[in-house]
C-alpha positions in Angstrom: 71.9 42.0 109.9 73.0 44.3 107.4 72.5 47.5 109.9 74.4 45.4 112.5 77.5 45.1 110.4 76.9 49.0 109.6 77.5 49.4 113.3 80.1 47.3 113.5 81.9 49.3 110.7 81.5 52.3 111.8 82.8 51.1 115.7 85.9 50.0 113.9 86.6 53.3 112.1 86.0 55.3 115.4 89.0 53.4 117.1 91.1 53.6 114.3 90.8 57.1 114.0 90.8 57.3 117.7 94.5 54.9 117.5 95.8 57.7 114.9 95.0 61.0 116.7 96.8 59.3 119.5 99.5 58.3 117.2 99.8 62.3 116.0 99.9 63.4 119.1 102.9 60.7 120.6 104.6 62.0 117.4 104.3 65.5 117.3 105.6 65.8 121.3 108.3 63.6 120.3 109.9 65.5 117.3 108.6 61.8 114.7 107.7 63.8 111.0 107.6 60.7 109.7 105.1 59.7 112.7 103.1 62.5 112.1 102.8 62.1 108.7 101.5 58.8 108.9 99.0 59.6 111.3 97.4 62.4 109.4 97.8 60.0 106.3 95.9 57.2 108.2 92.9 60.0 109.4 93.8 61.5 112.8 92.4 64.8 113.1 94.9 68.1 112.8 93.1 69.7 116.2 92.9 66.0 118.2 93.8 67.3 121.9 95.5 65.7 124.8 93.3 65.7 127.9 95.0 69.4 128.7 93.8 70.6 125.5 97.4 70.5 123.9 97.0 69.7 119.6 99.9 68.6 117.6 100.8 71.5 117.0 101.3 72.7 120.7 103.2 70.1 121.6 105.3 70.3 118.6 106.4 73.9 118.9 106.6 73.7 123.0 109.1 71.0 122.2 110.6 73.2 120.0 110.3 70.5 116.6 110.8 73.4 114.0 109.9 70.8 111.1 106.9 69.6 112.2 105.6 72.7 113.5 106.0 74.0 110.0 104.3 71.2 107.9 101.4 71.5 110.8 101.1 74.8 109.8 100.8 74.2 106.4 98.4 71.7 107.1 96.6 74.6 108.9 96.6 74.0 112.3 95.3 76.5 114.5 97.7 78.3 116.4 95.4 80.2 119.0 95.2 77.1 121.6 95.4 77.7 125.0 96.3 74.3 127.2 93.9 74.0 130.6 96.6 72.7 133.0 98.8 75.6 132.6 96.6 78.2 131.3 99.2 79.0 128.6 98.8 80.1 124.6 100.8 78.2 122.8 103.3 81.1 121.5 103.6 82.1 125.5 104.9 78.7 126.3 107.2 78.4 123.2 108.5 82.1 124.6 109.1 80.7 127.7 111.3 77.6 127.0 113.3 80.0 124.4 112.4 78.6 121.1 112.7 81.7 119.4 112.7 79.9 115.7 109.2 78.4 116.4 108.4 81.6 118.1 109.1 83.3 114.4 106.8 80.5 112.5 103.9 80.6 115.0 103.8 84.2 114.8 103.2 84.1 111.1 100.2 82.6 111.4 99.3 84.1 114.4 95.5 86.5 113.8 96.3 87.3 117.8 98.6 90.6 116.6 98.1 92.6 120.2 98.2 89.4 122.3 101.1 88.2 120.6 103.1 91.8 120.9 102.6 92.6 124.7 103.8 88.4 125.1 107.6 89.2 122.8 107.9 92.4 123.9 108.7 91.5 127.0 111.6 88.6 125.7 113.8 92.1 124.3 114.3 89.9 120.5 113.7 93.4 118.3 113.4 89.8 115.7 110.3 89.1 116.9 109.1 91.9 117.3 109.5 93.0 113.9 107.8 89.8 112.8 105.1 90.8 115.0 104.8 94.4 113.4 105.1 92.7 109.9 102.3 90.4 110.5 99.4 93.0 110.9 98.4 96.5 112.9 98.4 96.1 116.8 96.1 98.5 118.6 96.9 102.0 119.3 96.5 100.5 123.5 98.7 97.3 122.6 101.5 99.3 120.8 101.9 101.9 123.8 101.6 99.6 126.8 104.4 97.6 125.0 106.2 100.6 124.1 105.8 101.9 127.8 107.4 99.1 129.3 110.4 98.5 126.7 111.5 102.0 128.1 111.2 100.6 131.7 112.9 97.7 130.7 115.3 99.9 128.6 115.1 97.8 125.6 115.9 100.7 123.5 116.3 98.7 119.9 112.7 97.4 120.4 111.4 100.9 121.8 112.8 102.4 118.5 110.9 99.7 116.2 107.5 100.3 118.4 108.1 104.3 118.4 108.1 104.1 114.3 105.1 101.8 114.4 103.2 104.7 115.9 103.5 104.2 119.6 102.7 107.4 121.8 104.9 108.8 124.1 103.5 107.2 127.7 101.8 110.0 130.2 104.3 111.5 133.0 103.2 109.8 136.7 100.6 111.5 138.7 102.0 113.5 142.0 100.9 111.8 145.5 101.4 113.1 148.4 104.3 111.7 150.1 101.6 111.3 153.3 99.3 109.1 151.3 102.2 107.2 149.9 103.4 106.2 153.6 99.7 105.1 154.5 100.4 102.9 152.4 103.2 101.1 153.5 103.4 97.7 155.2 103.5 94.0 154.3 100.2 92.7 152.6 98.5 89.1 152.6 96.2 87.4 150.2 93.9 84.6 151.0 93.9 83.9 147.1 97.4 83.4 146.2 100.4 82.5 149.0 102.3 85.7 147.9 103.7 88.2 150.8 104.3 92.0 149.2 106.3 94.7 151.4 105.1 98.2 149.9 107.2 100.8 151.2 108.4 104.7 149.9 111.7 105.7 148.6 112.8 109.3 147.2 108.9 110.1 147.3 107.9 107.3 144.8 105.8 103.7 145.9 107.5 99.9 145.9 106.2 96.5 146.6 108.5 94.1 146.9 106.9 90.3 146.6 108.8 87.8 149.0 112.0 86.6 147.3 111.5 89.1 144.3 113.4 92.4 143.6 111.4 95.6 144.6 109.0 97.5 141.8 109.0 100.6 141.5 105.6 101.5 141.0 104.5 104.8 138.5 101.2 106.4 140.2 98.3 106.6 138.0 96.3 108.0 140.7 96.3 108.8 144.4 95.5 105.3 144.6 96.5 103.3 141.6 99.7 102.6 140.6 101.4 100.4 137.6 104.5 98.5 136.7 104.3 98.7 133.3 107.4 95.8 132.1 104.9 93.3 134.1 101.9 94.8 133.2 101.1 94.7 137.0 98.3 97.3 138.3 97.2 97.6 141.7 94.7 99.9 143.6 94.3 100.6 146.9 91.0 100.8 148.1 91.9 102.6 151.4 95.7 102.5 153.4 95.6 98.5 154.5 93.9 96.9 151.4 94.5 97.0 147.4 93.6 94.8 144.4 96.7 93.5 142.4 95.4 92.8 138.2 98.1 91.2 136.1 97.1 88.5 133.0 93.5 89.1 133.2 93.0 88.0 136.9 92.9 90.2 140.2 93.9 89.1 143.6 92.9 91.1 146.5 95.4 92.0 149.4 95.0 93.1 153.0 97.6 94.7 155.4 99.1 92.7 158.0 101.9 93.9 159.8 102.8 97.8 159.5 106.0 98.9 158.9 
């Protein structure tokens, strides 16, 4: 009897904190402090997830709830969460819905200083960058690919603040010959992603030009790679009518179709 009311108990306190950590979570998306508070006062757990992975703390800031994101935080929720519907860190989606005061408070706390540089960078705040810069070291290879592409961009307040971190000056392009550079060009086709790219030449230098996109022009690394560095977009050719596009850690793989 007695190990059957043990089981019992311990069913009960399961649910109950299985009621709360759905309680923090309702809360935290919401923008309820008083919700959350309760919730972590009645035993929900500070990483509890949503079936995409998403904490309290994710869906606070992607909401943009300054407040709770900060008392989360001083709670000491993790801030390097990635969600698995989206495939999206937390500070990338909080960049991407312009909440530029979570941005700030996540970055703080952030240990993910090269990840989270390349990421604002590309938003042209010199703020965050600087609150990048004051959080810790990047990498030599983080501070001059972000350097490198706030010149392309001509971000010229946040190329000054990289510059004085240390950033090197990036590497003049390669010379290809203007023959090679026109083998190239036609409109390419992947079977992995429903993306058409137009690469033609211009004035002796490479573009690709992604249907309904503006054109790129491309820097050549190589007779056969080339880079766009604001999008951090690589691609090499592995002969005139095929080349392999990397951008965000993935690589798709395109094949000519019609020559232009």
């Amino acid at each position: 009897m007695r190990l059957t009311l043990l089981l019992v108990f311990a069913s009960a306190l399961v649910a109950l904190a299985s009621d709360a950590n759905e309680d923090l979570l309702v809360a935290a998306r919401s923008g309820d402090l008083p919700g959350v508070k309760k919730a972590i006062e009645q035993g929900a757990t500070l990483e509890a997830k949503t079936p995409y992975g998403q904490t309290a703390l994710y869906l606070s800031a992607m909401n943009g709830h300054e407040e709770i994101v900060q008392y989360l935080l001083d709670k000491g929720a993790n801030t390097n969460v990635h969600d698995t519907f989206y495939k999206s860190s937390m500070l990338g989606f909080v960049l991407y819905r312009k909440h530029w005061e979570v941005a700030k408070l996540l970055v703080n706390k952030s240990p993910n200083v090269d990840e989270d540089l390349g990421d604002i960078a590309k938003t042209g705040r010199a703020d965050l960058v600087q609150a990048v810069l004051a959080r810790g070291k990047p990498s030599q290879a983080s501070l001059d690919k972000a350097y490198e592409g706030a010149l392309d961009r001509k971000q010229t307040e946040i190329a000054g603040l990289l510059k004085e971190a240390g950033a090197h000056e990036p590497p003049p392009g390669v010379a290809v010959d203007v023959a090679v550079l026109e083998s190239y060009a036609g409109t390419y086709k992947s079977d992995e992603i429903p993306i058409d790219v137009k690469a033609f030449t211009r004035e002796g230098k490479l573009y690709l030009q992604a249907n309904g996109q503006r054109e790129l022009a491309m820097k050549a690394l190589s007779p056969t790679r080339f880079a766009f560095a604001p999008a951090e977009i690589e691609i090499e050719f592995d002969g005139p009518d095929s080349f392999r596009l990397k951008q965000g850690g993935k690589t798709f793989k395109f094949k000519k179709g019609v020559s232009k």
